[in-house]
N, C-alpha and C positions, 0 to 999 in steps of 0.2 A: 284554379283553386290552390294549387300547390306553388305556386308561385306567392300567392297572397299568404302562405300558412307561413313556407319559409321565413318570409319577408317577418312576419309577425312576430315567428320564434327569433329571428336576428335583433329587432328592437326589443325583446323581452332577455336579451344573454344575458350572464352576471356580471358583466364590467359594465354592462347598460342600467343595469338595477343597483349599482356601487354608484355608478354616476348620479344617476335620480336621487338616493338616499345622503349625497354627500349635496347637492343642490338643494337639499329642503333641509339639511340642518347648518347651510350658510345663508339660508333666506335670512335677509334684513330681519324680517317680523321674529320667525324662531330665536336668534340668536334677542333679540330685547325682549322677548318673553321669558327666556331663561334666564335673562340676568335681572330681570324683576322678581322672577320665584327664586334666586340664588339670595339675593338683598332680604325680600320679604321671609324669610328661613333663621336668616341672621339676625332682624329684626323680632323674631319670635324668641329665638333662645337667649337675647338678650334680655327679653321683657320678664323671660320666665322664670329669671333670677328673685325676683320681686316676688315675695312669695303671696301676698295677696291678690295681686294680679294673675301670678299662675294659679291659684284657688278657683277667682273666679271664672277664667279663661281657658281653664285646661284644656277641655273638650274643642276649644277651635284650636290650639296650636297643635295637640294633636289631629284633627282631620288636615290643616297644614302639612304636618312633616309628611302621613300618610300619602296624600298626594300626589304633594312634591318627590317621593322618592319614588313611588309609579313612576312618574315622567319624567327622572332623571336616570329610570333604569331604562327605561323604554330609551333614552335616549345612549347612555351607554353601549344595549346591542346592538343600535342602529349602530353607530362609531363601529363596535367589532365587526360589525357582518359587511360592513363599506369597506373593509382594509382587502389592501392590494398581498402582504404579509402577516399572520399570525403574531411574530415577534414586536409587531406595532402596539401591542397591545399592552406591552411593559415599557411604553414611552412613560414623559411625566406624567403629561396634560392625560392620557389615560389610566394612568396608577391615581392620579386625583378624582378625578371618576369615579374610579370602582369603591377609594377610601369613603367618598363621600357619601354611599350609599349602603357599603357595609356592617356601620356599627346598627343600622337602624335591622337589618337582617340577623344579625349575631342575639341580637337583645329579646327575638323571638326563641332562640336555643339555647340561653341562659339563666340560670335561677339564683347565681348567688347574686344578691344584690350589693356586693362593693364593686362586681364584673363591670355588673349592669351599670353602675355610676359613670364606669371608665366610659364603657361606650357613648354613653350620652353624654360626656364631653366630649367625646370624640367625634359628634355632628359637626360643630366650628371648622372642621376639615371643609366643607364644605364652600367655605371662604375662599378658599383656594381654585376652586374653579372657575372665576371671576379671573383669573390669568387666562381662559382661552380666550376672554374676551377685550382685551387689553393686552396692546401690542409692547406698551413700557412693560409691563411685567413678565412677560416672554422673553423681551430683551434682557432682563436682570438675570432673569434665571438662565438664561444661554451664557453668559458671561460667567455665574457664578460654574456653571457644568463646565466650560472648557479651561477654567483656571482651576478646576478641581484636585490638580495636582497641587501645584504651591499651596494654594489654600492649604488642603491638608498637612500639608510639610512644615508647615508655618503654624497649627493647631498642635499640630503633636512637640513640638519643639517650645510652644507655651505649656502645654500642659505639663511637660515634665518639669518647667521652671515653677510653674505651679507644685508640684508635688514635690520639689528640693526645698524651695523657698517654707513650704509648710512646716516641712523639720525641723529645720534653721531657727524659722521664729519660735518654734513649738518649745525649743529647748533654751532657747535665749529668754523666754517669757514666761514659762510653767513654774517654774522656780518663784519668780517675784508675782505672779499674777494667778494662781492655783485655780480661782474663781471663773477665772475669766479665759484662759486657756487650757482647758481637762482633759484635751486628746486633740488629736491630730484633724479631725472632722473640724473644732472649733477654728485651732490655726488653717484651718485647708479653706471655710468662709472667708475671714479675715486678710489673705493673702489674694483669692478672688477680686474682695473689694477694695483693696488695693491698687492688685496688676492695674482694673480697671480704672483706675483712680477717682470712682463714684466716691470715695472716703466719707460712709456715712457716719464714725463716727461713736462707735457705739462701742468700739475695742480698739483700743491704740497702745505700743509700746512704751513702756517706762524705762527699762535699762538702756543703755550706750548699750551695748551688742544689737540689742533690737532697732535702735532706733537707726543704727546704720544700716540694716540689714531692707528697713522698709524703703530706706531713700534710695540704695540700689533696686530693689525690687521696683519702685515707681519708676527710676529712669527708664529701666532694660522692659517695664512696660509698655512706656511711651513710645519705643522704638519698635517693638514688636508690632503693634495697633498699627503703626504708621505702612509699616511692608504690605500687610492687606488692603488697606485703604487705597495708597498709590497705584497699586496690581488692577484693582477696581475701576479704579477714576482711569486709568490711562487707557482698560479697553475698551470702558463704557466713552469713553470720547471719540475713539476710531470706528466703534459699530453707530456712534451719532452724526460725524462725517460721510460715511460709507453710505446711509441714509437720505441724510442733505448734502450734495456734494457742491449746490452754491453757495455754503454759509462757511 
């Protein structure tokens, strides 16, 4: 008898029961049942934009969300009680997790209702959990984490061309365009749609100072745009090599 007790406590340790609960939430079936109630979630608060639909509908996209965040929480402590380290726990794919089911617990503790707006935009997070299950999307987001540095070295070095360039035009255009450029917020738009060269259009320069001002501002954006891109494409081609090594 103690040999069959031992034996029984040995198959019931916690790296045995970490194994068991990490085996049933990569069972084939779990993982397409969660990405069915992850779609169908998204497919709700899209509908519920429609305000005659959410009229008539409310009541089932609420017993939806309800649910679904049951069983996305139930599946959340599975994930932390499976982990080998506590610290795992502030990975992505687990920070999407927890955001995902958050706002829907915060909005029971809240009363102001501009709060409450936020959070219930802030379901759409939930989209994002659709990368545990999608290998291309894992790969982007690894690429974008370990270029993390350039990236940012390359965002701060736009933004402050953003915020020179703002002045620049602010003061080359205020004068002739009063209307149209009122403060620095207005030029700081205008310079955005610019750098990007979306040029929607809506504000453009009239003076020679401005107007040379935007044609450098377009080039030196062009050129910026291009360093992240390249950084991008070149490591996302070696982790697509590294992957397929006969292609």
């Amino acid at each position: 008898m103690s040999k069959i007790s031992s034996s029984s406590l040995n198959s019931l340790s916690v790296p045995s029961i970490k194994l068991r609960i990490r085996g049933f939430l990569n069972c084939k079936f779990v993982k397409i049942f969660l990405q069915f109630l992850i779609i169908l979630n998204i497919l709700c608060i899209g509908l519920e934009t429609d305000k005659s639909v959410h009229a008539e509908y409310d009541s089932i996209f609420q017993t939806v969300e309800t649910y679904s965040v049951i069983l996305f929480t139930v599946e959340y402590l599975l994930r932390f009680v499976s982990m080998d380290k506590i610290r795992n726990a502030f990975k992505p794919l687990m920070m999407v997790d927890l955001f995902a089911i958050l706002p829907y617990y915060l909005t029971v503790f809240t009363v102001d209702l501009r709060f409450l707006r936020i959070l219930r935009l802030l379901r759409i997070m939930g989209i994002l959990k659709l990368s545990r299950y999608f290998g291309a999307l894992q790969l982007i987001g690894g690429i974008f984490y370990r270029r993390r540095a350039e990236l940012l070295c390359l965002f701060g070095v736009l933004l402050l061309l953003i915020f020179m360039s703002s002045f620049f035009i602010f003061y080359a255009e205020s004068a002739a365009q009063p209307d149209t450029f009122r403060n620095i917020l207005d030029a700081f738009w205008w310079t955005v749609v610019t750098i990007t060269t979306v040029g929607y259009g809506d504000v453009c320069p009239i003076t020679a100072v401005g107007k040379l001002i935007s044609a450098l501002i377009i080039l030196v954006g062009i050129m910026l745009f291009a360093l992240p891109t390249s950084i991008l494409t070149a490591d996302f081609l070696n982790e697509f090599r590294k992957s397929n090594p006969k292609q």
